[in-house]
N, C-alpha and C positions, 0 to 999 in steps of 0.2 A: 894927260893921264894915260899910261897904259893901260892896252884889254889884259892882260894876264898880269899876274903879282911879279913884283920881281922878287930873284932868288934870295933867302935870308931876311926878307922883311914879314914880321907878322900879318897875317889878315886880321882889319877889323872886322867884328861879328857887332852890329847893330840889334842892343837890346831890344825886346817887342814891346811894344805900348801898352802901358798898362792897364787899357780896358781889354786888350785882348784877356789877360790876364785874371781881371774878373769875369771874365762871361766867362772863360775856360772853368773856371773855379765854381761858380755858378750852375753851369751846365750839367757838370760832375758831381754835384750835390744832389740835383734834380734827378737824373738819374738813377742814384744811387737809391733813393728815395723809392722811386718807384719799384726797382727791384725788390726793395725792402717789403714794402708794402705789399707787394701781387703774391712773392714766395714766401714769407716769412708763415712758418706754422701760428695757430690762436693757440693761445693759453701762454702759460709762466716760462720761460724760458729751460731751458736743459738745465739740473745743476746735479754732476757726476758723484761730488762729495755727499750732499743732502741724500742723493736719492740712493746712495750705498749705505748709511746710515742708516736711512727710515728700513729698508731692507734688511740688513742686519739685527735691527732693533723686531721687529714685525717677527723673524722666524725664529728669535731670541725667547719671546714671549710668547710662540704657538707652544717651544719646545716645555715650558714651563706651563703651558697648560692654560694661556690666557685666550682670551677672542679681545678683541682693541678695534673703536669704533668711535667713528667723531659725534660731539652734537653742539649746536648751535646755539649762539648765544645772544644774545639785545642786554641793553640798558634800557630797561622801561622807566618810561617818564609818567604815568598814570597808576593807581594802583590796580594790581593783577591778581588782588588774591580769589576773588570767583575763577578768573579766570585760570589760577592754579591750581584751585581745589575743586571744580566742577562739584560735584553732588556728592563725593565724598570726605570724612575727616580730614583735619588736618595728623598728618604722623606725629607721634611723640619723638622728640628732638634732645638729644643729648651729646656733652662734650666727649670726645676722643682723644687721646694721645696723636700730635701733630707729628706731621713727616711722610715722607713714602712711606710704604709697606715695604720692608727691606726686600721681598720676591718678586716685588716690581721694581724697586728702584735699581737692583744687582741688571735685570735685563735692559735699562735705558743706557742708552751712550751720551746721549745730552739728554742732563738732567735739567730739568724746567724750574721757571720762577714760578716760585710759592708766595704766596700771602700771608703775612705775620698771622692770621687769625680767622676763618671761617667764624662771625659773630651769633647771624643766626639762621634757621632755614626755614621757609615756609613750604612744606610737598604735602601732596595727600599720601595719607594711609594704602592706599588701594590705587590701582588703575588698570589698563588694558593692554594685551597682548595689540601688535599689529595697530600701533599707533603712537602715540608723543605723551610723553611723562615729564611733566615740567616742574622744574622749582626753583623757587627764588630764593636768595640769599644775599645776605650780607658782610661782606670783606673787609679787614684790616689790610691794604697793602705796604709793602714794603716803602717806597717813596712817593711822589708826585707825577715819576714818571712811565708809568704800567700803564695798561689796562686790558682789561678781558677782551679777547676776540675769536674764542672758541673754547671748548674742553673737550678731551679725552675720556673716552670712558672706558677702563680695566674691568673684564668679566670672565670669574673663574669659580666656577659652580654657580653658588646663591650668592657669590658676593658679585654686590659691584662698586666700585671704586673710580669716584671722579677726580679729575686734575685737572681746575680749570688753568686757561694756557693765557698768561700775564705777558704782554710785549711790551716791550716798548713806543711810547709815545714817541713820532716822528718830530725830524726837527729839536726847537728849542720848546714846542708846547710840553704842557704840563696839565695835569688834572686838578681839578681845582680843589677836594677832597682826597684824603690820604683812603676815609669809607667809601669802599662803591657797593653799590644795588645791581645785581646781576640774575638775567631769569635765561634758564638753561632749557632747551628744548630735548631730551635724550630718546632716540629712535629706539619703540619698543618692537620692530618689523622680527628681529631675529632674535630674541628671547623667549623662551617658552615659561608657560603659565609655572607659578609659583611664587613662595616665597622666598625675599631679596634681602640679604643684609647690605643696604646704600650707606656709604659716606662720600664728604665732601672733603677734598683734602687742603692743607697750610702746615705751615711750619710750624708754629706753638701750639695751637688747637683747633682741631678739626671737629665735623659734626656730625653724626649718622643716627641709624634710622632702619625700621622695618617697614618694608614695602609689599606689597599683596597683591601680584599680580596674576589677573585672571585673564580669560578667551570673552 
């Protein structure tokens, strides 16, 4: 066999063995991984569209005169009503004309899923500045595959106006009741004392309420 190829014959090239193959593959993953991990910022990822929206929407609703503020929500499994009414009444509870307030709904870009029907509400009459104002209610949703996992709260003067916020159930799960039991936590840190005209909003009928809040 000659040392040097001869002219016009191709060189063979001897594929590599294919555990090189995987440890390369391997290696580069492990790697990659760790990069991941050491530099990767905590929290939700960047997202450019969302976050020019929420933005959009947010000095939409300053210019209109709104303050927009989250609050928190649970599926209680126990009943809560001491613990929604503390030592005061409960509010007198009456049906509303369902739908956004059209001076809010004109300022959103993505409009939110609604529930067929706010059914009923249990809040006190009264509560406190610089602290949590809870209430529970009952929903009609749309299908099997919603459910509560936060609300919005719109506030422009005496009113305030809730939207609770319906996802989607991940997956192929489903809720096993179209009714859900929903108890809302709304942060009363940045409202000052007075009286409130609260509703709770859905598409056919909604539910509101006077609220009495004091220091």
């Amino acid at each position: 066999m000659p040392f040097f190829d001869q002219p016009g014959q191709p060189r063979e090239h001897k594929p590599w063995p294919m555990k090189w193959i995987v440890v390369s593959i391997l290696a580069f993953i492990v790697l990659y991984t760790l990069i991941m991990v050491k530099f990767r910022k905590p929290g939700p990822s960047y997202e450019p569209y969302q976050d020019t929206v929420d933005r959009v929407t947010v000095e939409r609703l300053l210019s209109s005169g709104y303050q927009r503020f989250n609050a928190s929500v649970q599926v209680p499994a126990d009943s809560v009503r001491s613990l929604v009414l503390g030592a005061s009444r409960p509010a007198r509870i009456h049906a509303s004309p369902g739908g956004i307030p059209s001076e809010i709904n004109v300022d959103l870009i993505q409009k939110p899923t609604l529930a067929e029907s706010i059914d009923s509400v249990l809040a006190a009459q009264s509560g406190r500045t610089r602290g949590t104002y809870r209430i529970l209610f009952t929903a009609t949703l749309p299908d099997h595959r919603h459910a509560a996992t936060s609300a919005t709260v719109f506030r422009r003067g005496n009113k305030l106006t809730i939207l609770p916020n319906w996802d989607p159930v991940g997956g192929r799960l489903e809720t096993r009741w179209r009714s859900s039991v929903v108890l809302v936590d709304v942060p009363t840190d940045s409202l000052p004392a007075g009286t409130y005209d609260v509703s709770i909003v859905a598409g056919r009928t909604s539910r509101a309420w006077t609220l009495d809040l004091r220091q």
